[in-house]
Structure formats: structure tokens, C-alpha cells
KEKE-3310 file (N, C-alpha, C; in steps of 0.2 Angstrom, whole numbers, plus 5000, padded with zeros to 4 digits):
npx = (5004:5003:5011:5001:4991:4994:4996:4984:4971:4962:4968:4968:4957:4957:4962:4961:4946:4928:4923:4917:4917:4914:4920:4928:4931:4939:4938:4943:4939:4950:4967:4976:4970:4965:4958:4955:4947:4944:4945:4953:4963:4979:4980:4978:4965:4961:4967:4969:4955:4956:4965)
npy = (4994:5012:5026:5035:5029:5024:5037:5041:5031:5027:5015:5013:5022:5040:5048:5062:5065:5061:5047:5038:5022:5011:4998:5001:4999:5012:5018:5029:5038:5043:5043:5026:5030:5025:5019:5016:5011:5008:5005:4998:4985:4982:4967:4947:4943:4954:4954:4942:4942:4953:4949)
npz = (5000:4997:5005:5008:5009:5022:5029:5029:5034:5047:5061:5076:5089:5091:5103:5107:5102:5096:5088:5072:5075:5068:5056:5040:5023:5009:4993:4987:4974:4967:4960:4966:4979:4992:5008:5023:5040:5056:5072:5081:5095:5100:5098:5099:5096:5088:5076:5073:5066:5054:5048)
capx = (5000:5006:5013:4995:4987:4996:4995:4975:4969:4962:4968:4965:4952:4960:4960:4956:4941:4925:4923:4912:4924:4912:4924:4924:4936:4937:4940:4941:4940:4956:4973:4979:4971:4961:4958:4952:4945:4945:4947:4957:4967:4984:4977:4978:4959:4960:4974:4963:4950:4958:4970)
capy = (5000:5017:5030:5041:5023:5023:5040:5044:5028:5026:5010:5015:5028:5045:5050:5069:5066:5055:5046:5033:5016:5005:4998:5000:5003:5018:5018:5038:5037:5045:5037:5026:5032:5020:5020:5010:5016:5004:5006:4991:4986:4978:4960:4944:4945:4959:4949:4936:4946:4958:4942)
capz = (5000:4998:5010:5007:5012:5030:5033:5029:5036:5054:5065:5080:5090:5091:5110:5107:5098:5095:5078:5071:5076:5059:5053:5034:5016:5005:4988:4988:4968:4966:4959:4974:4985:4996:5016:5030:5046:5061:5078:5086:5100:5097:5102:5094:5093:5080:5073:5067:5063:5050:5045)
cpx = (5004:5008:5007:4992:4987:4996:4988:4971:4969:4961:4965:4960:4959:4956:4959:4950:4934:4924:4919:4919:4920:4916:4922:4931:4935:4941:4940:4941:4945:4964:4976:4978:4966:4965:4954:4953:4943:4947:4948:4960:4971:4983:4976:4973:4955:4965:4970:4959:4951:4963:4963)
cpy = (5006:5022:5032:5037:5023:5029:5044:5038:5028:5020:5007:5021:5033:5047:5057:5070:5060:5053:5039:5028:5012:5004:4997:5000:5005:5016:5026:5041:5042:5040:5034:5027:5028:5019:5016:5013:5009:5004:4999:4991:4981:4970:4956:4943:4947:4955:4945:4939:4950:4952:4939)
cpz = (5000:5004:5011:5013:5020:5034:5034:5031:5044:5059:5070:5083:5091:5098:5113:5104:5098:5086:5078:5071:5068:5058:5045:5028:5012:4998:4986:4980:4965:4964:4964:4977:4991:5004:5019:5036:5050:5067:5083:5091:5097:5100:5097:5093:5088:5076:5068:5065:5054:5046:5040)
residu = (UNK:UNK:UNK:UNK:UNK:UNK:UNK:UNK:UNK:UNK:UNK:UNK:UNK:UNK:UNK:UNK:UNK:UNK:UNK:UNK:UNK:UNK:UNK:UNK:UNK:UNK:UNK:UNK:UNK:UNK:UNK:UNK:UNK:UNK:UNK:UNK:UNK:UNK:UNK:UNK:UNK:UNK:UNK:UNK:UNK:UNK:UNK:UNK:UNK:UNK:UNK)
# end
């Protein structure tokens, strides 16, 4: 995935803010530009999940 990919996607909650956690993926119809929003914890729970 590109640099854009890892820095406009969101993994985790952001702890200044509230945000809808759904997890979902963007295809933001732009060349390469595609996003993912998810609010995880680092646990091999999610692990599986996203695997």
C-alpha cells in the first residue's frame, strides 16, 4: 500500500476526539488512494479478525 494509504487511514480511536469506530474501506476514487478506518486494539483477537 502506499505512503498516502498509512497516513490517511484510521487504525485506532483518536483519544482527542469522537469518531464513528464501523469499521469500513474507502476507495476515495482518486489514483491510489484507498483508506480504512478501524478502531482496534493491538490483540491477537484483532489479529485474526483483520487476517
Amino acid at each position: 500500500m502506499t505512503s498516502k494509504f498509512w497516513s490517511l487511514s484510521m487504525f485506532t480511536k483518536p483519544p482527542d476526539r469522537d469518531v464513528d469506530c464501523q469499521p469500513s474501506a474507502s476507495d476515495m476514487g482518486y489514483h491510489n488512494d484507498y483508506r480504512v478506518k478501524i478502531c482496534t486494539i493491538a490483540d491477537e483477537d484483532y489479529l485474526y479478525t483483520i487476517h
